[in-house]
FITIKOL-729100 format. One record per residue (C-alpha): residue in one letter; x, y, z. Coordinates in steps of 0.001 Angstrom, whole numbers, plus 524288, in hexadecimal, padded with zeros to 5 digits. Layout:
A:X:Y:Z
...
! end
This chain:
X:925DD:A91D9:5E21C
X:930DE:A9BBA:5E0B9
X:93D65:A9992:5D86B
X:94A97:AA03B:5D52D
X:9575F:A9D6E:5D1A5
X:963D0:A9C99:5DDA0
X:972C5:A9B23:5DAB7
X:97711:A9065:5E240
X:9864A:A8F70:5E862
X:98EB2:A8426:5E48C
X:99B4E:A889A:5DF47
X:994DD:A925B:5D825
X:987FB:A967B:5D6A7
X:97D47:A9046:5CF9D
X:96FB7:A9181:5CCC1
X:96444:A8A87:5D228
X:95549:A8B25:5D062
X:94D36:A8A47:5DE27
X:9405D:A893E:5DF5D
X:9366D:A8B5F:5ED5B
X:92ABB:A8498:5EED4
X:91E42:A8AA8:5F370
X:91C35:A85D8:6031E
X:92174:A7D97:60BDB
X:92F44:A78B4:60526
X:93104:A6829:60521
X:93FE3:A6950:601C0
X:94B24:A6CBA:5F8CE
X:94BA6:A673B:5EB99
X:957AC:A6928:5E354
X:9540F:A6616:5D3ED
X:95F89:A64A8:5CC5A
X:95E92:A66B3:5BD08
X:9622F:A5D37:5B157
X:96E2A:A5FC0:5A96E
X:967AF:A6AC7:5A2D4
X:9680C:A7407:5AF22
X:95DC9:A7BF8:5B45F
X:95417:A7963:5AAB7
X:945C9:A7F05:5AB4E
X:93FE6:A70F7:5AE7D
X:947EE:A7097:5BA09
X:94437:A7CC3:5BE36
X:93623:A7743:5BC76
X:93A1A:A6C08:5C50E
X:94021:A73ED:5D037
X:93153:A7C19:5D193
X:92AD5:A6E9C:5CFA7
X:93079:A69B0:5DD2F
X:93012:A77AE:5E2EA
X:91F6B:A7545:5E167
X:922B3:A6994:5E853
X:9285B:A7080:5F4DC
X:93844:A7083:5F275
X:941AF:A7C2B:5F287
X:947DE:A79EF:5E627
X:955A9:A7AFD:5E13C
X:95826:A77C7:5D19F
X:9678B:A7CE7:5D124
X:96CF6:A7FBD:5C311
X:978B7:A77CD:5C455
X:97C03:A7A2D:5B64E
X:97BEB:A87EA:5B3ED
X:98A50:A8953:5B485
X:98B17:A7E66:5AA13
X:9860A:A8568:59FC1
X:97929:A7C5C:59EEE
X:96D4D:A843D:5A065
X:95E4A:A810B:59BA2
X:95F35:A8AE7:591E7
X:96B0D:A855C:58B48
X:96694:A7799:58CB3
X:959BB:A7B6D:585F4
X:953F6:A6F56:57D84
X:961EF:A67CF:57F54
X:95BDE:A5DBE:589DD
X:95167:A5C95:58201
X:95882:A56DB:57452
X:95F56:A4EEF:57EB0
X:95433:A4777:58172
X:94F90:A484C:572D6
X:9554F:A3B49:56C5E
X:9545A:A4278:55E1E
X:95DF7:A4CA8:56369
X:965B2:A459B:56E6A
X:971BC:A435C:56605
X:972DC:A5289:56408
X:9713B:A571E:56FDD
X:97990:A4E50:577A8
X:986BD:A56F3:57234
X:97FF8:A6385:577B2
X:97CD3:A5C01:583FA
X:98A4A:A5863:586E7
X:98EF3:A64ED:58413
X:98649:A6D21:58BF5
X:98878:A63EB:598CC
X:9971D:A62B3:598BE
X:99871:A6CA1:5A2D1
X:99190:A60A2:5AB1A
X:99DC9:A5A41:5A897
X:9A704:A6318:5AE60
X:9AEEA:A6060:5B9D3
X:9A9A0:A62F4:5C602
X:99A54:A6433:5C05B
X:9972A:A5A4C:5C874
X:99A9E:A5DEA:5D4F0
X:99743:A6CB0:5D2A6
X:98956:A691B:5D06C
X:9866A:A5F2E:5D96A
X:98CF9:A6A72:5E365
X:981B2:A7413:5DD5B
X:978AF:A6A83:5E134
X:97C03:A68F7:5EEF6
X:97AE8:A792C:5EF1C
X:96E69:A769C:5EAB2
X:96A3E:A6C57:5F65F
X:97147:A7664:5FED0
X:96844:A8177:5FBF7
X:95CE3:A7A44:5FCDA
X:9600B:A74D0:60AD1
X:9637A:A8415:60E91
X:9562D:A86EF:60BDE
X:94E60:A8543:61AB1
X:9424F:A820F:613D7
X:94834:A750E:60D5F
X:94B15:A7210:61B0F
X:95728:A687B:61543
X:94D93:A5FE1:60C61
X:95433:A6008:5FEE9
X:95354:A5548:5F454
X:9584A:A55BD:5E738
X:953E8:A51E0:5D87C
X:95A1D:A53D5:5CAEA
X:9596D:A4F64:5BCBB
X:96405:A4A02:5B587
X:96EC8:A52C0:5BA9A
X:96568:A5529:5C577
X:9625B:A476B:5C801
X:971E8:A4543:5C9AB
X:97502:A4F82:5D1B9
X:96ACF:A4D0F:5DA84
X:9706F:A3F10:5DC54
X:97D59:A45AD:5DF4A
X:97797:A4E7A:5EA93
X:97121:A41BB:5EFC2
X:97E3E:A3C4C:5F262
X:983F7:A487E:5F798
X:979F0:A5010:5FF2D
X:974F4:A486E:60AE4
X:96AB2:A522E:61034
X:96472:A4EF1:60170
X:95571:A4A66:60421
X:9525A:A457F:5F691
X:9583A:A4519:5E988
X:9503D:A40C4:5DC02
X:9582A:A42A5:5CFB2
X:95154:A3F85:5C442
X:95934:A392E:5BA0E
X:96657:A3C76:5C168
X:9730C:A3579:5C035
X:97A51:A2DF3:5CAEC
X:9888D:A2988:5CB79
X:98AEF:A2840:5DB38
X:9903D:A1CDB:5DEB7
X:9897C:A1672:5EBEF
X:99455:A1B5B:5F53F
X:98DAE:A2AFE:5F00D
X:980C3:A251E:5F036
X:98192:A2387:5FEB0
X:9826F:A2FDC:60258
X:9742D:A32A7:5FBBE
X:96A88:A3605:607C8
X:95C66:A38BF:60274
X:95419:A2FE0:5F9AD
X:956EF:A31C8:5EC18
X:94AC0:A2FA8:5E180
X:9506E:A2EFA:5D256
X:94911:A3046:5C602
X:94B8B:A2AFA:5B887
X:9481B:A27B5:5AC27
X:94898:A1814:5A70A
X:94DBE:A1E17:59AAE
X:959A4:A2398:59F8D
X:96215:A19D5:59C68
X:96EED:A1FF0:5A3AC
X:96A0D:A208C:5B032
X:960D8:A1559:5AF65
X:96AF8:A0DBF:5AD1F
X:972DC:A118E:5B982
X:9671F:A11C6:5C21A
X:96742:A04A1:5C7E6
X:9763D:A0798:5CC8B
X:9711D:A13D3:5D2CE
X:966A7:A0CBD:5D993
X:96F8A:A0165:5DEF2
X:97939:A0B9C:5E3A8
X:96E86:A1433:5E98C
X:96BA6:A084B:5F00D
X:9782F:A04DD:5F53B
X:97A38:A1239:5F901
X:96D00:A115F:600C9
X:96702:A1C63:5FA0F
X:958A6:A1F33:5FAEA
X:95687:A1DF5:5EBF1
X:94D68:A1B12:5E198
X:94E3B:A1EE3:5D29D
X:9408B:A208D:5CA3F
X:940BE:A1B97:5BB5B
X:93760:A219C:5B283
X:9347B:A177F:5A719
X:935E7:A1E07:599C0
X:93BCE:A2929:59E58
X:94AE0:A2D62:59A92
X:95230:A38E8:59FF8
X:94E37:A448F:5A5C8
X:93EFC:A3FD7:5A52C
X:93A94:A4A34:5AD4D
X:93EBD:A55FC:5A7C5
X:932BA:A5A78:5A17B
X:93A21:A6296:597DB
X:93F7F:A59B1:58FFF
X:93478:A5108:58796
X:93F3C:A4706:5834B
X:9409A:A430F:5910A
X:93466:A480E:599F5
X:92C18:A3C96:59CBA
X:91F82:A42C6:5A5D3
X:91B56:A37B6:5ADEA
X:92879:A3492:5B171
X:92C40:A42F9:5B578
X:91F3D:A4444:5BC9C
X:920BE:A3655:5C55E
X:92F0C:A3B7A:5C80C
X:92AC2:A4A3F:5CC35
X:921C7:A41EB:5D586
X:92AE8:A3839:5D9A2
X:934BD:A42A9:5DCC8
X:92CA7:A4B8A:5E51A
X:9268A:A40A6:5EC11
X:93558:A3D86:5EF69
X:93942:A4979:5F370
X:92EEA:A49FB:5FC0C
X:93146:A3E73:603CE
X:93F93:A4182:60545
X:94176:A5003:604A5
X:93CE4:A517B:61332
X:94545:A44C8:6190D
! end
């Protein structure tokens, strides 16, 4: 595998990690980060699915927000931890209010359709890209679901939907969604989702993990990393991709 760091055009330039497989090349993958930005672990992830035959794209589509890995350090971390939740949670809002600003939304989810665009520039992906994110990730790869047809596959893990089922229709490609029973907030909203998937006639099918919470597979973080769980999603995913990256 070879790696290196592009700047991507949306707007302005940003930063993205890609990653080549060795041989014959299945696809494009675009891996979109949590909230903490281009983290090492995601890096990990991108050359994970690169030894499974993708041409990888993990953008940094926070590096203009001030949130990097280095100043996030142990913050996700004490997060997670419930003896020092309470204290972290005023650093936490702090550090993501750029997230908040207006037009965030809509200048990211435009960074990730530069993203797509690369990949399907790339002759060897031959126009087979899918999609998959955590947290962040796993909502903006919902949003490029609903507004990038040509999409083959999208599996956000843990992501956030708040289309209603007139957006929902416009959602092409199967979509496969992970999550943990614990976490309450989008548990609770799940069977919505499903119904208007449904309605919207959406190929789509959502994965609980029992005792599992948030962010289960990010194997950096021991208040939330559950093993089996992570390991039946990384094959569940890449048994998905295959089946629909080619279609």
């Amino acid at each position: 595998m070879a790696s290196k760091m592009i700047e991507l055009e949306s707007g302005g330039s940003f930063p993205a990690y890609v990653v080549e497989p060795e041989g014959t090349v299945k696809g494009g993958l675009i891996v979109i980060h949590e909230v903490w930005g281009l983290a090492p672990h995601i890096k990990d992830v991108a050359g994970r699915f690169a030894k499974e035959g993708y041409l990888v794209v993990a953008p940094d589509l926070l590096s203009d927000s001030g949130i990097t890995a280095e100043l996030v350090g142990d913050l996700q971390e004490e997060l997670f931890d419930p003896a020092r939740r309470n204290a972290a949670q005023p650093k936490i809002r702090q550090l993501m209010a750029p997230l908040q600003a207006p037009g965030f939304g809509e200048k990211t989810a435009s960074r990730v359709q530069a993203c797509f665009d690369y990949l399907q520039d790339q002759p060897q992906v031959d126009g087979k890209v899918a999609i998959t994110g955590f947290c962040f990730g796993g909502t903006y790869s919902f949003s490029l679901a609903v507004h990038e047809p040509r999409l083959k596959a999208a599996v956000p893990f843990y992501g956030h939907s708040d289309f209603s089922s007139d957006d929902l229709k416009k959602i092409k490609c199967p979509v496969l969604a992970f999550y943990g029973a614990n976490d309450e907030r989008l548990i609770d909203g799940l069977e919505k989702l499903k119904q208007d998937m449904k309605s919207a006639n959406v190929n789509f099918a959502a994965k609980i993990y029992p005792d599992c919470g948030h962010a289960f597979f990010n194997d950096t973080n021991r208040f939330a990393y559950n093993e089996a769980a992570a390991a039946d999603a990384w094959l569940e995913a890449n048994k998905f991709l295959a089946a629909n990256i080619s279609k």
